[in-house]
C-alpha positions in Angstrom: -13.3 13.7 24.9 -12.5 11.8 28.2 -8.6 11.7 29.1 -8.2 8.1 28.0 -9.4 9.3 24.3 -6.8 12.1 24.9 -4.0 9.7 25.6 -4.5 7.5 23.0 -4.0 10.9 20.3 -1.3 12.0 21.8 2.1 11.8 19.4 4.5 9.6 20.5 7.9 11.2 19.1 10.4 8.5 19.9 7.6 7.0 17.2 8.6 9.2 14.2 12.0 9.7 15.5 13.1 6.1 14.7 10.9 5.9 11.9 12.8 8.7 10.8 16.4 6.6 11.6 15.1 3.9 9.4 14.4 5.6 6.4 18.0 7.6 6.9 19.2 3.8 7.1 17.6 2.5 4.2 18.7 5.3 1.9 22.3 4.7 3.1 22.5 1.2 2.5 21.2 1.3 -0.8 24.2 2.7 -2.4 26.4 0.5 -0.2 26.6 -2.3 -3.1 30.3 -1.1 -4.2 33.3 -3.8 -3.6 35.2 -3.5 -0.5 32.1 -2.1 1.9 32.2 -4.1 5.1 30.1 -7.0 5.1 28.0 -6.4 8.1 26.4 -3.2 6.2 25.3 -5.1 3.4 22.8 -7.6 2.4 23.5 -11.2 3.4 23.5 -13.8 0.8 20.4 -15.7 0.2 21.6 -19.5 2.2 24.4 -17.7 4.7 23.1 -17.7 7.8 23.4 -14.8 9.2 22.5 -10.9 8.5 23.9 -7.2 8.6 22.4 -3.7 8.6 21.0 -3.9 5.4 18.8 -6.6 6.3 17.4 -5.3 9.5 16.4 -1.8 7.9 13.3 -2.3 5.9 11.7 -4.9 8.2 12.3 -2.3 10.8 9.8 0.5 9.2 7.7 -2.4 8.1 7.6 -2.6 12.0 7.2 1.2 12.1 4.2 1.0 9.2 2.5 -1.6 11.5 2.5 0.9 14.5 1.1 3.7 12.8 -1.9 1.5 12.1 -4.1 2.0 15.0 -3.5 5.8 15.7 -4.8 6.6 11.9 -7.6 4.4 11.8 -8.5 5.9 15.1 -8.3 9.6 14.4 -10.7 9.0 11.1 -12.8 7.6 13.7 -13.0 10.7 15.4 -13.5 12.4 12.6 -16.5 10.5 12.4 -16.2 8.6 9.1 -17.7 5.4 8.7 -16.8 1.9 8.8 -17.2 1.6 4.9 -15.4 4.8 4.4 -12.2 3.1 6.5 -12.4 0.3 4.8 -12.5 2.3 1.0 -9.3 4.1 2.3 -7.5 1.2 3.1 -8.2 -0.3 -0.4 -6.7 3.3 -2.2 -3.9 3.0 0.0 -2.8 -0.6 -0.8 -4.0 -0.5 -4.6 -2.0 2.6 -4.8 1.6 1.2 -2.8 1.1 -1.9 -4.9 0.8 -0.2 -8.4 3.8 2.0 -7.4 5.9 -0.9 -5.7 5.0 -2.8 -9.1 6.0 -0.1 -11.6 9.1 0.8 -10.7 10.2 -3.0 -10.2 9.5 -3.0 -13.8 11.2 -0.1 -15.1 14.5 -1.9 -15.9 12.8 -4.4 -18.2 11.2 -1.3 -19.8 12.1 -1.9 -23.9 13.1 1.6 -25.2 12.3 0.9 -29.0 9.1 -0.8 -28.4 7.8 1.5 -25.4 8.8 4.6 -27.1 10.8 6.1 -24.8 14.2 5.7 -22.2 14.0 3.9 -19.5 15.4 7.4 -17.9 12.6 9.7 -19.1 9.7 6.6 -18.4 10.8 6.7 -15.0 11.6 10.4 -14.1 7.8 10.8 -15.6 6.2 8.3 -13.3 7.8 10.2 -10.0 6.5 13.3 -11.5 2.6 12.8 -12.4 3.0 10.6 -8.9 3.7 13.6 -7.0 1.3 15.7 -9.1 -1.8 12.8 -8.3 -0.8 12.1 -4.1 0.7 15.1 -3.2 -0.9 17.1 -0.1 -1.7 20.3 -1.3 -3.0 23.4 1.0 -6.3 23.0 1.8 -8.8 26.1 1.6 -6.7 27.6 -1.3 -7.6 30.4 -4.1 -5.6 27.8 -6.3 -8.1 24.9 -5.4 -9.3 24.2 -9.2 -5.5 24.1 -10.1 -4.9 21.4 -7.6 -7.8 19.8 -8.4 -6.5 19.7 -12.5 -2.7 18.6 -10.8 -4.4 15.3 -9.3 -6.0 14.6 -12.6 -2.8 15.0 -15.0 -0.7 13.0 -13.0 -3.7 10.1 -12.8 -3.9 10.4 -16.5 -0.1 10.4 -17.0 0.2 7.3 -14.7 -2.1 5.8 -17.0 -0.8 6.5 -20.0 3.0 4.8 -18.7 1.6 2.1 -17.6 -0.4 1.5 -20.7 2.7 2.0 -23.1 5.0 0.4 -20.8 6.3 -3.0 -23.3 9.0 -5.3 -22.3 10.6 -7.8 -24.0 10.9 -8.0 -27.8 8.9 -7.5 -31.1 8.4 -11.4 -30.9 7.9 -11.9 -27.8 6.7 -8.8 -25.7 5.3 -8.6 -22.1 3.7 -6.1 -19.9 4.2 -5.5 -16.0 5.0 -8.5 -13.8 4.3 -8.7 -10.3 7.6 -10.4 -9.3 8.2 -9.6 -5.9 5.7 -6.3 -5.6 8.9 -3.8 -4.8 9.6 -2.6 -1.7 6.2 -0.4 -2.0 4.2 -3.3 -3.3 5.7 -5.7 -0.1 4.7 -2.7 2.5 1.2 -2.4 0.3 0.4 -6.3 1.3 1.5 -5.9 4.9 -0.3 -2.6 5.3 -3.3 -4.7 4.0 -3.5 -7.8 6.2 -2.7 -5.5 9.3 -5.4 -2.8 8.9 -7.8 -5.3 7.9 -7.0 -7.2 11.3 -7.3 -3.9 13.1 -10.5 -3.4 11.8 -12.1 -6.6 12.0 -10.9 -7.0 16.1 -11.9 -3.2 16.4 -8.9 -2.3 17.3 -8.2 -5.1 20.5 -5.4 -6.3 21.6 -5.8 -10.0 21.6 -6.9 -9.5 18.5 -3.8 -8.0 17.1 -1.8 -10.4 19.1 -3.9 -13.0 17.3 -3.5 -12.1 13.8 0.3 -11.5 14.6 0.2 -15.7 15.5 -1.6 -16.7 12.8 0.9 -15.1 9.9 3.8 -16.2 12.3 2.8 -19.6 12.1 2.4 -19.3 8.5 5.6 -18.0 7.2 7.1 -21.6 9.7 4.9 -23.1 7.4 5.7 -21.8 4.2 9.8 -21.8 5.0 9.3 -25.2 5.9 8.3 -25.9 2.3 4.9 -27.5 3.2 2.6 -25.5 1.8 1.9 -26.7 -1.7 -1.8 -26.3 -1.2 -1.2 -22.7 -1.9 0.5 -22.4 -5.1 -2.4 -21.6 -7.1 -2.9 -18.1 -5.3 1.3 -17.4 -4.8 0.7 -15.0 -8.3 -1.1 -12.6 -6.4 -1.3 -13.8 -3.0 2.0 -14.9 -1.7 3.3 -12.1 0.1 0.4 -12.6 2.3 0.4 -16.5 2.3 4.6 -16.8 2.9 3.4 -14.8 6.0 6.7 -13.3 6.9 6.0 -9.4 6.1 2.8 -9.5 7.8 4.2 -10.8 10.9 6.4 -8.1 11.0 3.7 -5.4 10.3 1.1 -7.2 12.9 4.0 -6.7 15.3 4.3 -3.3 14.7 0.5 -3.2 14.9 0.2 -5.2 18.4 2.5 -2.9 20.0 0.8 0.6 18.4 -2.6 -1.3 19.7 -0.7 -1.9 23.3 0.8 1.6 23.7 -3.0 3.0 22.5 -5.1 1.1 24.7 -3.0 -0.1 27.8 -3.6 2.0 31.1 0.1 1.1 31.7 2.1 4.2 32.8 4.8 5.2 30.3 7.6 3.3 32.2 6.0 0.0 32.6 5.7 0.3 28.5 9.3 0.8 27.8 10.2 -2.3 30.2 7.4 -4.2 28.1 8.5 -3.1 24.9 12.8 -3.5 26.3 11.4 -7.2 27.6 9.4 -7.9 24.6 12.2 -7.3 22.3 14.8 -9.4 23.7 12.2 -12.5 24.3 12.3 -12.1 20.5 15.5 -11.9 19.9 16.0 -15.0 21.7 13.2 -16.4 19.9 14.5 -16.0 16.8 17.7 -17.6 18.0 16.1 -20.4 19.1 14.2 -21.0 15.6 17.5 -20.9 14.3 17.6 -24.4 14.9 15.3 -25.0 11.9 15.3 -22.0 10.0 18.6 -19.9 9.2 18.6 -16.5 9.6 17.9 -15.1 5.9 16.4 -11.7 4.1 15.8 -13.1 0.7 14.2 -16.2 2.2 12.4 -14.7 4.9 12.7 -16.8 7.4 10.9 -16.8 10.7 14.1 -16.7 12.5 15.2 -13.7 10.5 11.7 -12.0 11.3 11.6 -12.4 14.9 15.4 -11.3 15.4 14.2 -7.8 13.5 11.5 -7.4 15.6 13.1 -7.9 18.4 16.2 -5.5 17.4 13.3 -2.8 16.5 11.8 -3.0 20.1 15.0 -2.5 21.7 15.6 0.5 19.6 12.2 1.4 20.3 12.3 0.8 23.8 15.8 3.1 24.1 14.6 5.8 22.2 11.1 6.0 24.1 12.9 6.4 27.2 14.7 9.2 26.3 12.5 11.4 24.6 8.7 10.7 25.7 9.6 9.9 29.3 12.8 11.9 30.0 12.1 14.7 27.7 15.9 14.4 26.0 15.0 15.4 22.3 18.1 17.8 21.4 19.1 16.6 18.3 16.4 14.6 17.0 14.8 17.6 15.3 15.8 16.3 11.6 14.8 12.5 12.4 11.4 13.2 13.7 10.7 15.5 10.4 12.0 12.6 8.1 10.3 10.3 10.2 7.1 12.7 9.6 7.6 12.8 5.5 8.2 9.1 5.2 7.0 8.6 1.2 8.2 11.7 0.3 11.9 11.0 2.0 12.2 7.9 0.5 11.0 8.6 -3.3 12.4 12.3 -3.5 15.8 10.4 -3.9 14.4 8.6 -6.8 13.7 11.2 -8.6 17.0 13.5 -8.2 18.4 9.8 -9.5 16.3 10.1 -12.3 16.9 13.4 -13.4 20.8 12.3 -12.8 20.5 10.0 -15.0 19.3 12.0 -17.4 22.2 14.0 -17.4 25.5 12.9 -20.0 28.0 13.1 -17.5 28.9 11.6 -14.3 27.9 13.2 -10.8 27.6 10.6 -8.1 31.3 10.1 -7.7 31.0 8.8 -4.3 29.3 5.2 -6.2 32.6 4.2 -7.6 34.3 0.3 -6.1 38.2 1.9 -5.6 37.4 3.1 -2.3 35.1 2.0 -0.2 35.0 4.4 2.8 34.1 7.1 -0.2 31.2 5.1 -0.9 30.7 4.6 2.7 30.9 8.3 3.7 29.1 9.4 0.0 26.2 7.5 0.7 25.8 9.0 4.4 26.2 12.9 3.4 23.1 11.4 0.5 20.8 10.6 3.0 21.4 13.3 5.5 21.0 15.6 1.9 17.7 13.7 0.8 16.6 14.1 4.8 16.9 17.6 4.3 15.6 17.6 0.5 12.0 16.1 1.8 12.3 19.1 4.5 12.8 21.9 1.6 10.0 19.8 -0.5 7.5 20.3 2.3 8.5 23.7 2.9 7.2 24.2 -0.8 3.8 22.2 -0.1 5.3 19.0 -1.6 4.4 16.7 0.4 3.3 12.6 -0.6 0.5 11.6 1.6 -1.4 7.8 -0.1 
């Protein structure tokens, strides 16, 4: 392998370290919906212009996904698998994000009486046979044929929930709808469009930078309300057609494509990311003119001012851990960062089992004091950090 080659595999830490940061982030600010929590750590309302924590979080390791692109398609290159072979992987990935994103969106419209059972058990059962089907088991194992007979009761448990699922009422009863994907169906549809671009410009990047345009361009369109031509595909294709999470994961993707192939030295990388991040930023500012700065409407402004927000973080943390070598204290973040799926769901499924339970045990998640709620949802993700560390200690591990 020529040093080039060896470049491009290296780990960037500063990668999974923020990566990590986000997903800390995003399971804090999910329990910040109690009254009296400080504005700027929520979610924004849909017209205010304007935006807090909350809404820079996910776009950020939407970003993250987008980086993370290049360097896996890559190293299944070198394992030597084929073009087709990439291409089937990326399918399972996204078909499998989407159907999980998709399932749990629609757990609270789950009908007990007509399903057959609680919305509790239907759920806690799901996280189950999903770790049993995409959990990373130990390879070369004496238990091999037991692993082998895990994968296939959780795929036939999966299933069976999803067949029995019912919603609705006796009269009028409905199955799974698509909605808005989830937050695992949304990162399914950006995950798509950016590996697909990756692949199809073998890995360039102009062509990155080129697909990143192209989705930019449409989410102006489609938050400027002028694409009507496209409302017979929104059912399934409108993530991809509104543009906005793409954009955000091509970004991610240019600059993994940028920091794999450029012959830049590690210094001239963090100014291009630091300088990168604030043309953004100002960017977004400037579209501000025409588009306010929204989550829920995903706005171009809104989109570029993440991205830019995630460089600079980027940028900062790059400098002091892959160029000056600071990495005391990051030890738990690049580990998190490391067991993304299985740090953000594990959560899910303590809250499941929770709920299970007939008395009360969260009682941080109560609206008379806020800086509980505050402080309660910080020691939970620091604990749920730490939970996916024990988890892969044990060989549970979620790998799509």
């Amino acid at each position: 392998m020529d040093t080039n080659s060896k470049k491009s595999s290296q780990r960037i830490l500063s990668i999974d370290i923020v990566r990590g940061l986000t997903l800390l982030l995003m399971l804090f600010v999910n329990d910040l919906y109690m009254p009296g929590v400080p504005a700027w750590l929520g979610h924004t309302e849909m017209n205010f212009d304007g935006m807090g924590l909350a809404d820079w979080v996910f776009p950020s390791f939407l970003f993250m996904v987008g980086i993370s692109i290049p360097y896996a398609i890559e190293a299944r290159r070198r394992k030597g698998e084929s073009m087709l072979r990439v291409m089937l992987h990326i399918l399972w990935r996204t078909l499998s994000l989407i159907c999980i994103g998709v399932a749990l969106l629609n757990v609270g419209r789950l009908n007990p009486e007509m399903t057959g059972i609680s919305k509790e058990a239907w759920r806690w059962l799901f996280y189950l046979f999903l770790f049993m089907l995409w959990n990373t088991y130990p390879r070369e194992s004496r238990y091999d044929l037991l692993f082998k007979v895990l994968r296939a009761i959780g795929f036939v448990g999966i299933i069976v929930l999803l067949a029995i699922f019912r919603a609705g009422t006796p009269e009028d009863p409905h199955w799974l709808v698509a909605s808005w994907w989830g937050i695992l169906g949304l990162i399914g549809w950006g995950y798509l469009v950016a590996a697909l671009v990756s692949v199809l410009t073998r890995g360039t990047i102009l062509g990155a930078f080129i697909g990143w345009a192209v989705f930019l361009v449409l989410n102006m369109i489609s938050s400027a309300g002028i694409n009507d031509w496209a409302v017979a595909l929104r059912p399934i294709l409108g993530t991809v057609l509104q543009g906005n999470t793409p954009m955000i994961v091509l970004a991610g993707l240019l600059l993994g494509t940028y920091l794999m192939r450029s012959q830049h030295d590690m210094r001239r990388k963090v100014v291009v990311m630091a300088g990168v991040g604030v043309v953004a930023i100002i960017a977004g500012f400037i579209l501000r003119n025409w588009y306010i700065i929204s989550k829920i409407l995903a706005t171009p402004s809104w989109g570029l001012i993440c991205i830019g927000i995630s460089l600079l973080v980027l940028a900062l943390v790059f400098y002091r851990t892959d160029i000056c070598g600071h990495t005391r204290f990051t030890g738990l973040l690049a580990t998190t960062g490391r067991n993304s799926m299985t740090t953000y769901l594990a959560p899910s499924v303590l809250y499941s089992a929770i709920g299970l339970l007939p008395f009360h045990v969260l009682i941080y998640k109560q609206p008379d004091c806020a800086w509980l709620a505050i402080a309660g949802s910080a020691l939970w993700s620091v604990a749920m950090a730490y939970f996916s560390i024990l988890l892969d200690k044990l060989h549970i591990k979620l790998k799509l």
